[in-house]
DRENGUMAR-36623 format. One record per residue (C-alpha): residue number from 1; x, y, z. Coordinates in nm, 3 decimals, padded with zeros to 5 digits. Layout:
// DRENGUMAR-36623
(rec NUM,(X,Y,Z)),
...
This chain:
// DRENGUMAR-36623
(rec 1,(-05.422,-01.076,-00.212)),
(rec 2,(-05.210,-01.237,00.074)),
(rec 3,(-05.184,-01.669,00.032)),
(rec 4,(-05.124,-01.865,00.309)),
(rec 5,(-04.844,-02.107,00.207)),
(rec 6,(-04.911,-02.452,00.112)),
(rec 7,(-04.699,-02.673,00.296)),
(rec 8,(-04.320,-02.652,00.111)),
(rec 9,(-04.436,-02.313,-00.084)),
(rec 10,(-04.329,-01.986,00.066)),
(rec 11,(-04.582,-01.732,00.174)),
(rec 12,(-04.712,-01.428,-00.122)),
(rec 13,(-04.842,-01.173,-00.178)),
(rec 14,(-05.057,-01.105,-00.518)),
(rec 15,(-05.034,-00.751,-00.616)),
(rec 16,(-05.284,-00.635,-00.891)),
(rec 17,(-05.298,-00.258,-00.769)),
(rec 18,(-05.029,00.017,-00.825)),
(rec 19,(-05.029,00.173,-00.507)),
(rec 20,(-05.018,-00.090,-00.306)),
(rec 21,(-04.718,-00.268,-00.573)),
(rec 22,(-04.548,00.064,-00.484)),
(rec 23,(-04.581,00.016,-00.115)),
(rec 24,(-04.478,-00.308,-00.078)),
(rec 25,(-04.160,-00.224,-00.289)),
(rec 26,(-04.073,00.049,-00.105)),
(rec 27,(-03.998,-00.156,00.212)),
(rec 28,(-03.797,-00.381,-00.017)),
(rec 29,(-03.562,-00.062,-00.068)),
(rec 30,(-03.329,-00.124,00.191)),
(rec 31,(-03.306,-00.482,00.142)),
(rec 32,(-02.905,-00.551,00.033)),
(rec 33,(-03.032,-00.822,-00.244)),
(rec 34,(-03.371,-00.944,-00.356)),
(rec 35,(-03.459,-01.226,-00.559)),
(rec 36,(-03.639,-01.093,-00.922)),
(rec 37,(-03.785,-01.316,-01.173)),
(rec 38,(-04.040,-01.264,-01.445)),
(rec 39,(-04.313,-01.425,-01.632)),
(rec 40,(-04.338,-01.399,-02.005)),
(rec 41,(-04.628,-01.533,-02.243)),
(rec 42,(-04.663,-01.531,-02.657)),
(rec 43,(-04.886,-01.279,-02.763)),
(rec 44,(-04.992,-01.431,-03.110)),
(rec 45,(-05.206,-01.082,-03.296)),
(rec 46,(-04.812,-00.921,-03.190)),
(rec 47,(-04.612,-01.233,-03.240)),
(rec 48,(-04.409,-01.085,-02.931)),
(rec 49,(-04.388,-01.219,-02.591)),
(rec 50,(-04.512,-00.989,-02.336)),
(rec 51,(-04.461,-00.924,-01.962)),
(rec 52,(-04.727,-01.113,-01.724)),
(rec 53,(-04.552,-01.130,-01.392)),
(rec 54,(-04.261,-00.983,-01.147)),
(rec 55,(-04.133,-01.188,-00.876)),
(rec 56,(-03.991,-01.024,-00.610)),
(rec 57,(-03.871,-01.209,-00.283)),
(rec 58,(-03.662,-01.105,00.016)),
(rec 59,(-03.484,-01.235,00.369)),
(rec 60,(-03.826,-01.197,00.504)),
(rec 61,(-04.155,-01.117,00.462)),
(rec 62,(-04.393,-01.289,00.123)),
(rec 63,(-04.271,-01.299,-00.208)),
(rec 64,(-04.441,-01.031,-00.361)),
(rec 65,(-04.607,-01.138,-00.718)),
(rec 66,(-04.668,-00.826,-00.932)),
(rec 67,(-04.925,-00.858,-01.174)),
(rec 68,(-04.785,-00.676,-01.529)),
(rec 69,(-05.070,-00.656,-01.704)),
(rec 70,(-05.248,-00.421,-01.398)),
(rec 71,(-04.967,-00.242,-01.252)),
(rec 72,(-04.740,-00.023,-01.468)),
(rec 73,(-04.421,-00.130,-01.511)),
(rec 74,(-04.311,00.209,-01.407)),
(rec 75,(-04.418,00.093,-01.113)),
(rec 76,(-04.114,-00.091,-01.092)),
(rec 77,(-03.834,00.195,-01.222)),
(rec 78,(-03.719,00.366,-00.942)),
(rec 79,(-03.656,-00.065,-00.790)),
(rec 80,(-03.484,-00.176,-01.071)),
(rec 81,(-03.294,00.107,-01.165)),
(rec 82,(-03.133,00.160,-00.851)),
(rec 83,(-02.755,00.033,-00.771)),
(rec 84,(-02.939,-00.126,-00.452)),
(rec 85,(-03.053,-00.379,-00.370)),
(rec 86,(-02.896,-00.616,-00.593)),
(rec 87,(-03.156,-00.831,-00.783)),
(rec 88,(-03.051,-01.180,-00.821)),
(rec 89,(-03.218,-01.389,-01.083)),
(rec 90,(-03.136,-01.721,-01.228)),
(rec 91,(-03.029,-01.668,-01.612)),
(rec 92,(-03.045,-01.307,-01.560)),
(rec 93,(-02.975,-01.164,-01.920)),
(rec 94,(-03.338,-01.313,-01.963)),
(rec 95,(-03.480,-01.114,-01.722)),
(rec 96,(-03.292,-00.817,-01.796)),
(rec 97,(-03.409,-00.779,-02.104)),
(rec 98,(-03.810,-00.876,-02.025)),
(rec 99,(-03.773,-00.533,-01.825)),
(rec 100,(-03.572,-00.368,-02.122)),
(rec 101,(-03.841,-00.454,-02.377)),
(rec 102,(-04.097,-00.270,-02.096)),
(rec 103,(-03.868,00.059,-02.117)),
(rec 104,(-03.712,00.017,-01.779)),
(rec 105,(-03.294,00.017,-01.727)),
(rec 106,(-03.203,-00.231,-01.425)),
(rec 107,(-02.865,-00.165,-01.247)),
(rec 108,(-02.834,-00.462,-01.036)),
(rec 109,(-02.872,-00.780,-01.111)),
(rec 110,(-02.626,-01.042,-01.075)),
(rec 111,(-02.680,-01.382,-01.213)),
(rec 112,(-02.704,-01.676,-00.982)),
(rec 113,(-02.663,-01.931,-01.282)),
(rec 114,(-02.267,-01.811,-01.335)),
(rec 115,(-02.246,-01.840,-01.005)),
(rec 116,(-02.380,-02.158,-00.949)),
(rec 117,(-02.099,-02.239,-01.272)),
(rec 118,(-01.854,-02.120,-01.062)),
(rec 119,(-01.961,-02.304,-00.751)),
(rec 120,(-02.054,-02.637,-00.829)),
(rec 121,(-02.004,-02.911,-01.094)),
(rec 122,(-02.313,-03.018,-01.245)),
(rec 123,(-02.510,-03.198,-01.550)),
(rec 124,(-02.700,-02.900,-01.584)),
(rec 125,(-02.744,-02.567,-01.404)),
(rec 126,(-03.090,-02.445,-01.469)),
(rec 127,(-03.235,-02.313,-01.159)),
(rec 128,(-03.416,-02.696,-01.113)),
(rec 129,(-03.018,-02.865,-01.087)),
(rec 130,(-02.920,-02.567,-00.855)),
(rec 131,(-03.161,-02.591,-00.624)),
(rec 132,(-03.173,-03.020,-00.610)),
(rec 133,(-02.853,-02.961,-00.557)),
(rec 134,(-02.760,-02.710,-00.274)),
(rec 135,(-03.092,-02.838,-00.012)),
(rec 136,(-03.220,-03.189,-00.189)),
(rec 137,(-03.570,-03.024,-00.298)),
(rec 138,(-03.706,-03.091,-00.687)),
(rec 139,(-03.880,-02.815,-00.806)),
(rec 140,(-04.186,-02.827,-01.012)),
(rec 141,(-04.128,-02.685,-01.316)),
(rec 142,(-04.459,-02.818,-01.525)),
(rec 143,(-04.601,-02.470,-01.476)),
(rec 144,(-04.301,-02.259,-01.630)),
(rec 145,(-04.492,-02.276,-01.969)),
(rec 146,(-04.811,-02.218,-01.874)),
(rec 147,(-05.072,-01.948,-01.969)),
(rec 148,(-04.892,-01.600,-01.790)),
(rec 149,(-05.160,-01.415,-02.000)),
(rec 150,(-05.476,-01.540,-01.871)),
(rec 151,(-05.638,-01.413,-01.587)),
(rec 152,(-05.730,-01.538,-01.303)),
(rec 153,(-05.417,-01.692,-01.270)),
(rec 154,(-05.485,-02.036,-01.087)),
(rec 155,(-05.310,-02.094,-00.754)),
(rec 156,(-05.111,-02.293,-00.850)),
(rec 157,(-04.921,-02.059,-01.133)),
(rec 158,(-04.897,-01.843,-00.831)),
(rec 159,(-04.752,-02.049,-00.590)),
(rec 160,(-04.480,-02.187,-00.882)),
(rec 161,(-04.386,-01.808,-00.940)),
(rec 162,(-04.338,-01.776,-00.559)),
(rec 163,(-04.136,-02.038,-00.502)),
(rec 164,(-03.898,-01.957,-00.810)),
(rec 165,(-03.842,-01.621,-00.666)),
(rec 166,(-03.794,-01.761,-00.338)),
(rec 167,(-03.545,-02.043,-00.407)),
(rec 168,(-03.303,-01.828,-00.666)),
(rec 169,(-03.260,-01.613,-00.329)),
(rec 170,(-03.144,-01.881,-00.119)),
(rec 171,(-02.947,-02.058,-00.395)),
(rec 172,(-02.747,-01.674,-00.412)),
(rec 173,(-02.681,-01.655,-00.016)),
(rec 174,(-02.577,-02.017,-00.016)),
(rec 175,(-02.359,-01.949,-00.329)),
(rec 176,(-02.198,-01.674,-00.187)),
(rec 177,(-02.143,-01.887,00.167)),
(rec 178,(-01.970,-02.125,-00.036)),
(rec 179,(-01.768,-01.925,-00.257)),
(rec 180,(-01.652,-01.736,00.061)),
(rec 181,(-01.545,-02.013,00.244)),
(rec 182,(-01.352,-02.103,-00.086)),
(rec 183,(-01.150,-01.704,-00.121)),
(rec 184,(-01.360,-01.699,-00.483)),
(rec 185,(-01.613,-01.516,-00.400)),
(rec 186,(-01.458,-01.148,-00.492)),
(rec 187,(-01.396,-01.317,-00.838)),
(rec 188,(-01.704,-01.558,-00.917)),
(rec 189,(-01.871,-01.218,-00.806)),
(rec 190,(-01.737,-01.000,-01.055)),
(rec 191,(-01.813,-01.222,-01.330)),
(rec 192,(-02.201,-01.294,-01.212)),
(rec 193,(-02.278,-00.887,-01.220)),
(rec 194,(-02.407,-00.794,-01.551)),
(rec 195,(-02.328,-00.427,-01.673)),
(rec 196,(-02.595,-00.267,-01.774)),
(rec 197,(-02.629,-00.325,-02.195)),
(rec 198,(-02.589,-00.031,-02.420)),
(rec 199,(-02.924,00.077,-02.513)),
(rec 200,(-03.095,00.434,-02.553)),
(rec 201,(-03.417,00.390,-02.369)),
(rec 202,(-03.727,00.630,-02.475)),
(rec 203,(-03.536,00.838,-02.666)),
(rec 204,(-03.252,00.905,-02.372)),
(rec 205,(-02.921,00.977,-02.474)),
(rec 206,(-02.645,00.678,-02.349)),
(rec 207,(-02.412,00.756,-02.135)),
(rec 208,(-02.091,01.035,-02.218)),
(rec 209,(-01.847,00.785,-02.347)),
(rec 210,(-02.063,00.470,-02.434)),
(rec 211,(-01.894,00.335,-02.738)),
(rec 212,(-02.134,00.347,-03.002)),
(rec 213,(-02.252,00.034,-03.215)),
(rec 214,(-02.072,00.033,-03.589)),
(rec 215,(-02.369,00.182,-03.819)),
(rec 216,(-02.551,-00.128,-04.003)),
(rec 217,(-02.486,-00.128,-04.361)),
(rec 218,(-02.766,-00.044,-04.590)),
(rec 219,(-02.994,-00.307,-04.724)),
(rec 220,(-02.941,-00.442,-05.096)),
(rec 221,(-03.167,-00.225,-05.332)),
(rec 222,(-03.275,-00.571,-05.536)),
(rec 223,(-03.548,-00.711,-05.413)),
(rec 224,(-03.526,-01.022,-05.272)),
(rec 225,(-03.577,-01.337,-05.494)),
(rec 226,(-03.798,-01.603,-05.432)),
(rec 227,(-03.585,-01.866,-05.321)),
(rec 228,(-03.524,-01.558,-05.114)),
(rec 229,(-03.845,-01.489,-04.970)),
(rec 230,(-03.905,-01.873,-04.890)),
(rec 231,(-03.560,-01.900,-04.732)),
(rec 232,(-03.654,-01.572,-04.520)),
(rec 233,(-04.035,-01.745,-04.435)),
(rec 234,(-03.804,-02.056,-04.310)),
(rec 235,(-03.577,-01.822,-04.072)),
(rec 236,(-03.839,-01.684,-03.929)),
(rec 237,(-04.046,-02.015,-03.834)),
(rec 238,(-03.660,-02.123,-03.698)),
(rec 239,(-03.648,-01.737,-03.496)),
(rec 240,(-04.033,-01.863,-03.319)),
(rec 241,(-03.903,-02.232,-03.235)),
(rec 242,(-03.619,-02.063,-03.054)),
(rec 243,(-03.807,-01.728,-02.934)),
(rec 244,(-04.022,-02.010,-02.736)),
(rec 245,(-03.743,-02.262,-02.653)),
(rec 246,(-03.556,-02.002,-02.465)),
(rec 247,(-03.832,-01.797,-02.346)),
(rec 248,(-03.724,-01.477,-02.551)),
(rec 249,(-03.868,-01.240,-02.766)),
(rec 250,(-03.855,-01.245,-03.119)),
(rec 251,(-03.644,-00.990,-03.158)),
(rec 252,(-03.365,-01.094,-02.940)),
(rec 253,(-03.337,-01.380,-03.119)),
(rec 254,(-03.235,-01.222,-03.497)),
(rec 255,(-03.411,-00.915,-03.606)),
(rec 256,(-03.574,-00.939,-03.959)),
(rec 257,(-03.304,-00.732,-04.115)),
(rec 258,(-03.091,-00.991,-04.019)),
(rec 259,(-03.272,-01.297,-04.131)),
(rec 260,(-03.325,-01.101,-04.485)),
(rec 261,(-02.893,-01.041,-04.484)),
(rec 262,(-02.880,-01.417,-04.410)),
(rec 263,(-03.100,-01.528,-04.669)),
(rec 264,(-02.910,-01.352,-04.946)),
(rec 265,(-02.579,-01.430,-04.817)),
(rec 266,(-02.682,-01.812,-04.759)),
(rec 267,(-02.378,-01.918,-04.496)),
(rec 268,(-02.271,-02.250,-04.434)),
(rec 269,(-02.079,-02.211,-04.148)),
(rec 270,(-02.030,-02.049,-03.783)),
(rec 271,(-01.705,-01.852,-03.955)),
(rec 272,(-01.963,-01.756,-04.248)),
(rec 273,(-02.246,-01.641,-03.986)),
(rec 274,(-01.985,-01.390,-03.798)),
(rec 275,(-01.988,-01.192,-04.098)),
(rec 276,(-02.349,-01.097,-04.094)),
(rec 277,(-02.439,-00.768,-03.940)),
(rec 278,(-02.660,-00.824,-03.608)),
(rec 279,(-02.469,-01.150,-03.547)),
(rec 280,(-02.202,-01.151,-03.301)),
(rec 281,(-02.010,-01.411,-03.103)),
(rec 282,(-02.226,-01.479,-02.838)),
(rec 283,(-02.570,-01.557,-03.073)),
(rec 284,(-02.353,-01.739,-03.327)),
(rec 285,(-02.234,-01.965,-02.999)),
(rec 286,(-02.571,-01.981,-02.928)),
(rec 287,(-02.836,-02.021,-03.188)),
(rec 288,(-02.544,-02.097,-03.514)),
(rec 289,(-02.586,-02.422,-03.508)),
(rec 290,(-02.957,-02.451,-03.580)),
(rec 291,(-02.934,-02.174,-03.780)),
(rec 292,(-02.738,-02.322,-04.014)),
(rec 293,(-02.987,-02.660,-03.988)),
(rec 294,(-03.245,-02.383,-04.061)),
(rec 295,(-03.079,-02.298,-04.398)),
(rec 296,(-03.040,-02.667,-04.500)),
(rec 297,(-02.653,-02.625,-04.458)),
(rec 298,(-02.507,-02.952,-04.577)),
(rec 299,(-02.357,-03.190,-04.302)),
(rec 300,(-01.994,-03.161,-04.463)),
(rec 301,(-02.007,-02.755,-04.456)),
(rec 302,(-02.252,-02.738,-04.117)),
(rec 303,(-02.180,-02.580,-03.775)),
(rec 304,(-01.798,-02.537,-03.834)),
(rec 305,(-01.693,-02.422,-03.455)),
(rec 306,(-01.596,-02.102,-03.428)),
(rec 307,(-01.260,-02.076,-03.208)),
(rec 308,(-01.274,-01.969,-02.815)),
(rec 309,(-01.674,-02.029,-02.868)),
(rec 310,(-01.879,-02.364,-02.737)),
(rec 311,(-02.224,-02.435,-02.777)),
(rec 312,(-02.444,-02.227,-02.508)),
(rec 313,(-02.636,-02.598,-02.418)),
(rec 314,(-02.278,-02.750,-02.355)),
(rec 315,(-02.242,-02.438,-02.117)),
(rec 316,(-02.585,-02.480,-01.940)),
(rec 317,(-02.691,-02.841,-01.983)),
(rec 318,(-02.419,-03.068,-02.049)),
(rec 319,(-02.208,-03.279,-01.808)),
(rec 320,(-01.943,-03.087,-01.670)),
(rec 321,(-01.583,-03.254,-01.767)),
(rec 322,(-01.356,-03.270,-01.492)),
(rec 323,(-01.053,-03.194,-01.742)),
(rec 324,(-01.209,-02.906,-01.866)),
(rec 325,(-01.076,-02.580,-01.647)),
(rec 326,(-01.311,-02.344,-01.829)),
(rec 327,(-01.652,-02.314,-01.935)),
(rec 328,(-01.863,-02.106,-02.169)),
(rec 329,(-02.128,-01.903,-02.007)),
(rec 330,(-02.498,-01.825,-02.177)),
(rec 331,(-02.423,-01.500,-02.356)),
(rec 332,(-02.027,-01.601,-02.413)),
(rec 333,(-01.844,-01.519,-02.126)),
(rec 334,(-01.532,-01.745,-02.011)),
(rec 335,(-01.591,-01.901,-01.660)),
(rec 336,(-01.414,-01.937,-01.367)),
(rec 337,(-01.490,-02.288,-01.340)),
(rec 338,(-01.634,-02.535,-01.084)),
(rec 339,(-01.437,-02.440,-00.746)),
(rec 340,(-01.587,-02.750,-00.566)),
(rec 341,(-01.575,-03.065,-00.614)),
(rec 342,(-01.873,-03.294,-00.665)),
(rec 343,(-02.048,-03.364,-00.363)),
């Protein structure tokens, strides 16, 4: 299905079928960088969040919406998993690993949000600042939690997705433009390209030379008590709050391993939380702090800061301080810093 744009929403095209998906991606091959974003909904008989909708958009021609739960997402290998074009997405770990949990390996993607870090100084830089920002339009984001799982989607879900898609590519070339003009681009660059994370995908080997992850260590053989078991039942109504807060499945948020090792070991601060298998730096920047709420942590003992790390919401959200050089990115990566000044 082909939509007419409403006035201020760009052009689309529906895709429910797999051969046409496959055609209309296959002109988008040549493209240097396309605009990718996804749609994710909570499935509750899985308790998983699930795949509902790619967004693909381009220089020209509709934003092509790719309905998941019709078209493979195999459909969508041979895209994603090639070096070109580069995908651009806003927040694009997110992304990344929406297509990950489908059993696809993308090559490309480059995140618009540590660029935008890079670029501009601002109280937050979700994809709604950026774009306010850079052309003076608010986007509506009423929609972002809406029902991805029900079909029909209404017409207005569609043209939301659209416009997403559309405005994280123009944010990226208008980026770039600025960081040009500025000599940072080579650099902010660099730093906004993910490499690819380490993960053996339908039983393929990694790559000669990956560095393999440190073996976890085996689980206690007591069974867990039941101060225990309650503690565990809290950490995982914690894991959902956050699974839905940040628009991430379950598991990427703590595996239940995890929460079981953190129930027994019953931390009370950020130092405390590093020593738990399946929680590095970047998650204990990220989620430690409510973690530790989670737990009941007392106030004296709570959310110690861990050195080098701030809080992920400081990083995304917070008012930028103009005597602060660096920033934290989203999964714990130092920034460049704002290169311009505020506007």
């Amino acid at each position: 299905m082909q939509s007419p744009p409403p006035r201020g929403i760009p052009e689309f095209r529906f895709l429910t079928r797999e051969d046409e998906a496959r055609e209309a991606l296959a002109r988008f091959a040549s493209e240097d960088v396309v605009s990718l974003d996804t749609e994710t909904f909570y499935d509750p008989p899985t308790k998983r969040w699930k795949h509902g909708l790619t967004q693909v958009a381009a220089a020209s021609g509709p934003v092509l919406l790719i309905d998941a739960l019709s078209v493979p997402a195999q459909v969508l290998r041979d895209f994603v998993e090639a070096p070109t074009p580069l995908l651009a997405a806003h927040n694009a770990r997110y992304d990344e690993g929406v297509l990950q949990e489908v059993g696809l390996n993308p090559q490309g993607f480059v995140d618009t949000l540590r660029l935008a870090q890079d670029a501009l100084w601002l109280p937050s830089y979700g994809l709604l600042g950026v774009v306010q920002e850079l052309f003076g339009v608010e986007l509506d984001k009423s929609l972002q939690k809406s029902a991805w799982g029900r079909r029909p989607l209404s017409p207005e879900q569609l043209a939301y997705a659209a416009a997403d898609a559309y405005w994280t590519l123009r944010a990226y070339h208008t980026l770039r433009e600025r960081l040009q003009l500025a000599g940072h681009w080579e650099r902010a660059s660099k730093r906004a390209s993910l490499a690819p994370r380490e993960r053996d995908l339908l039983g393929e080997k990694a790559p000669p030379g990956t560095k393999k992850r440190k073996a976890a260590p085996p689980l206690p053989t007591t069974p867990l008590t039941e101060e225990e078991l309650e503690r565990v039942q809290r950490l995982k109504g914690w894991r959902l709050e956050q699974a839905k807060r940040e628009r991430l499945p379950a598991y990427m948020v703590c595996h239940d391993r995890t929460l079981e090792l953190i129930a027994r070991a019953q931390p009370t601060t950020s130092e405390a939380l590093l020593q738990i298998h399946g929680l590095g730096e970047a998650k204990v920047k990220r989620f430690g702090a409510t973690l530790l709420a989670a737990l009941g942590a007392p106030a004296a003992g709570a959310p110690t800061p861990v050195p080098g790390l701030a809080s992920a919401e400081q990083s995304a959200e917070a008012p930028a301080q103009a005597s602060t050089p660096q920033q934290t990115t989203e999964d714990g990566g130092a920034s460049l810093g704002p290169l311009f000044s505020p506007r």
